[in-house]
N, C-alpha and C positions, 0 to 999 in steps of 0.2 A: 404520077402522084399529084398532077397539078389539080388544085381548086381543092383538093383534099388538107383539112388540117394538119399538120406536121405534129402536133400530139397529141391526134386520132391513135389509139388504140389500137386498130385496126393497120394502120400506117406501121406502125412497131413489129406488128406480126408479121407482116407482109417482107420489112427487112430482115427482122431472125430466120425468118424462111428461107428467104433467099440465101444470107449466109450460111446456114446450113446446108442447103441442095447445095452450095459453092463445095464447101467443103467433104462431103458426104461425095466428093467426086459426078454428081446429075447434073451441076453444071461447070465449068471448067474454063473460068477467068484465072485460076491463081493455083500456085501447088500448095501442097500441107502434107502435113507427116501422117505417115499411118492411124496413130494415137487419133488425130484431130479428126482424121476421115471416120472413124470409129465412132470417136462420142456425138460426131456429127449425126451419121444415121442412127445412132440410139436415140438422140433428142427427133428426127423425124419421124421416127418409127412410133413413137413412143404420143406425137400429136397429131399424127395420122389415124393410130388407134382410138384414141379421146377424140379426135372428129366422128370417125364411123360410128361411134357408141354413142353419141348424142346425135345423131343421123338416124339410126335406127329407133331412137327412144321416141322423134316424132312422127313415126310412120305409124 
């Protein structure tokens, strides 16, 4: 993250991300409760879909 502004937009994303894949169990620094792992990959699921869809809208 260096030379990158720290509140870049982009910079933001890039940490809910990670927290997520943390929690959603894809990557595996910390434990969490089933519940968290859950809502976790619902909010991945959920902006991986909103990528793809604007992915294909510039093709």
């Amino acid at each position: 993250m260096e030379g990158l502004d720290k509140k870049s937009s982009s910079v933001r994303q890039i940490i809910i991300r990670t927290s997520d894949q943390l929690q959603a169990g894809e990557l595996s620094l910390i434990e969490v409760t089933p519940a968290e792992k859950k809502a976790a990959k619902t909010r991945l699921d959920t902006v991986r879909k909103k990528r793809r869809e604007r992915y294909a809208k510039k093709k």
